[in-house]
N, C-alpha and C positions, 0 to 999 in steps of 0.2 A: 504493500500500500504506500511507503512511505518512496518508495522508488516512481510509484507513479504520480504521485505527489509533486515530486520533484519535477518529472518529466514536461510534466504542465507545463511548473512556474519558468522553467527553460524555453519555453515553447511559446509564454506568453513574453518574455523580456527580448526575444529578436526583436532586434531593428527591422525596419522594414526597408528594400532595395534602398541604396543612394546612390546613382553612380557619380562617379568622381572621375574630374580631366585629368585625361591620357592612360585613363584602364585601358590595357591592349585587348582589341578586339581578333578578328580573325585574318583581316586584312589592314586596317588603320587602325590607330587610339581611338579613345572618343574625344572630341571637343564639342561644344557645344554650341550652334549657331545662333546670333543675338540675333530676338526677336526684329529689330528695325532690318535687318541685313535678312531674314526670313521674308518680309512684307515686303522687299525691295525687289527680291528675287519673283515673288507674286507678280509685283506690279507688271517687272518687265515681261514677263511672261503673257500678261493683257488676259489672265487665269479669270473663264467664266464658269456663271453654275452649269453650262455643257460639257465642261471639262472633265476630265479623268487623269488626276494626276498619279503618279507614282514618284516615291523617292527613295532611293536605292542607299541603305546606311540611314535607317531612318532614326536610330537612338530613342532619345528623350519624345520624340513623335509632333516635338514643338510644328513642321512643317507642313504633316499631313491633315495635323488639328486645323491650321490654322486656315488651312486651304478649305477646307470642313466647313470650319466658319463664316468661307467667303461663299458657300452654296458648291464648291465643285464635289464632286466624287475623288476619293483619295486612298490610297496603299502604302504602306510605307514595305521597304524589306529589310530586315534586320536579322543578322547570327545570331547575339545576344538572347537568350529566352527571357533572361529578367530582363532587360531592355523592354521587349517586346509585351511585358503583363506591367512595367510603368508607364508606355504608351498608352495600351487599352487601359486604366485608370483613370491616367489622365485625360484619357478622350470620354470615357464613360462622366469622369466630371463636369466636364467641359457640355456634357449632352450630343457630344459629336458622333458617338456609338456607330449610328445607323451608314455614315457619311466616311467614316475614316476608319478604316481596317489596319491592319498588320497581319505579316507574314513571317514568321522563321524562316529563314534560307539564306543561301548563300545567293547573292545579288547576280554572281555569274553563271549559275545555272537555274535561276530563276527567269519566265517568260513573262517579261513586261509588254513588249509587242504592242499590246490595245491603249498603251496611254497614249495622250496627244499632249500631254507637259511632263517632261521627268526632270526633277530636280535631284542634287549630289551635290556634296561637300566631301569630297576623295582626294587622293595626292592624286598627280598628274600623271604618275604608271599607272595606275588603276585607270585615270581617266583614257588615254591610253589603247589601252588593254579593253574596255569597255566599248571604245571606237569605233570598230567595225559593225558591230551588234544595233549601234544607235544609229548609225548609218543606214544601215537595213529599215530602219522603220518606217512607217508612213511619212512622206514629203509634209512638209508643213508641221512637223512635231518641234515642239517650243524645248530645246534644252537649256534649261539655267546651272549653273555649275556655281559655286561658292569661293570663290579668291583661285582657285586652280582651275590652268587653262586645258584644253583639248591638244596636246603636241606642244611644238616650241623650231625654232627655227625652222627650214624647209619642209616640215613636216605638219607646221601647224594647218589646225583649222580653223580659220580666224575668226571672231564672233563679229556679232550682228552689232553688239553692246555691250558698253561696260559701263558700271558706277559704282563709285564707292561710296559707301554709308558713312556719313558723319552727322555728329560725330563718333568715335567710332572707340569704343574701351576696349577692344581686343585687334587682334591683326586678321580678323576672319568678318570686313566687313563689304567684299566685294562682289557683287551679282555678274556675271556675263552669262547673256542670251548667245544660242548659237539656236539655229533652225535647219532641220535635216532636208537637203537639198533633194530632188530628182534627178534622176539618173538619166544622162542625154548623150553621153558618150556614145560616138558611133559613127556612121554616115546615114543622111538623111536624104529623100528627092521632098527637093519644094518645089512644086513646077517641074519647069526644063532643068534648073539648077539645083547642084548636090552641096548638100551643106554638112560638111565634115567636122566633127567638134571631138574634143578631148578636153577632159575635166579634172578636176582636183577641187575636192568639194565641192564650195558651191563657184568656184572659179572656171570660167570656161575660156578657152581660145580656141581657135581650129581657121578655118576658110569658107566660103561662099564663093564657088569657083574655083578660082584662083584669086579673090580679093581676102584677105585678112580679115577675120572678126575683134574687133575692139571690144574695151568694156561687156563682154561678157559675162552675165551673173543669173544665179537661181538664189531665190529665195522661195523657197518651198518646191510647188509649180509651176510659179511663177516665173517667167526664164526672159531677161534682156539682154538686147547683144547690137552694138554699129557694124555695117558695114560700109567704107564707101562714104561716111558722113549721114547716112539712113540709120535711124532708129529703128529698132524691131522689138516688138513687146509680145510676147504670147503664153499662155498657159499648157503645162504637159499635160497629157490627160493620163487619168489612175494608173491606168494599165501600159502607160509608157511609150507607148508607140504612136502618138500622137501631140502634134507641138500646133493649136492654131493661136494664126493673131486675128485681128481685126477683119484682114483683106488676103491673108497670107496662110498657107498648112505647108507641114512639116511631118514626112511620112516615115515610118521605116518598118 
């Protein structure tokens, strides 16, 4: 009796989870993203209630709440299992329940795929390494990434936007937007004329003829490019084989 007595009062004097910056996780520590640097990363994102977010390394759950909040659908993924029952608490407080889920997993073999906003605060190998995978998603998918960029010299993929939050109590207070481009690389007949293009993100060049394409860019589906001193503006369509503008298609 007196053993289980004991067992109890052991039982009722745990602390309950706290985590603490730079518990190693499975892939990063944890830090913890300040809320104004959380709502910054939102705004740029332009995160409506049609939205479906995911956030990959979600900790404390401060971002999937918070997007919760703002009406979107939200996932967080996290190793961490107490990580992941302080989130759902905190979201259960919050009333965000219904709105903001979590997932145990491992972020790299977890299928995010159906979000159209994923947010991270990861080092830049991770970011990286995650690359390819965000690149496969849907054209038009909003990535906000936290003080670490996508690459780094010839290999970067340069964002849409940047801003840092001030003022700012920690060195983790930077948003940048990057938006997963469509995929145009190839040869194209537009009319009589073959429109050649090679890509690197959302960066395009190639030729029209034999004339050079200038300022070529995607932002989502959205695809612009000079030839010639000619402005060309057109939308890819879902399934990629199609590029019209206004006056003008683009076949392949």
């Amino acid at each position: 009796m007196a053993g289980t007595v004991l067992a109890v009062q052991v039982a009722t004097t745990q602390k309950p989870f706290e985590p603490k910056v730079g518990q190693a996780g499975k892939d990063v520590v944890w830090v913890p993203t300040p809320q104004p640097t959380v709502d910054a990363m939102l705004d740029m994102a332009k995160l409506t209630k049609a939205d479906f977010l995911v956030d990959l390394g979600s900790g404390d759950g401060i971002t999937v709440i918070t997007a919760a909040q703002r009406g979107a659908r939200a996932m967080g993924v996290e190793f961490n299992p107490d990580m992941i029952a302080l989130a759902q608490k905190r979201a259960q407080e919050a009333g965000m329940s219904a709105r903001a889920t979590f997932v145990q997993g491992d972020f790299f073999k977890t299928d995010f795929s159906k979000a159209n906003v994923l947010t991270m605060f990861l080092l830049p190998s991770l970011n990286e390494q995650l690359r390819p995978t965000i690149l496969n998603m849907t054209p038009g998918t909003r990535v906000v990434t936290n003080t670490f960029r996508m690459g780094s010299g010839d290999d970067e993929w340069l964002p849409e936007a940047e801003k840092r939050v001030d003022p700012c109590e920690t060195s983790w207070c930077t948003a940048i937007l990057y938006v997963v481009p469509a995929k145009v690389e190839g040869v194209w007949k537009m009319g009589t004329r073959t429109l050649t293009l090679t890509q690197k993100f959302q960066m395009v060049s190639g030729t029209m003829g034999t004339a050079a394409i200038t300022e070529g860019k995607l932002l989502g589906n959205d695809f612009t490019f000079t030839v010639g001193g000619q402005h060309y503006t057109g939308m890819v369509s879902e399934d990629g084989r199609t590029i019209k503008g206004a006056n003008w298609t683009a076949l392949r």
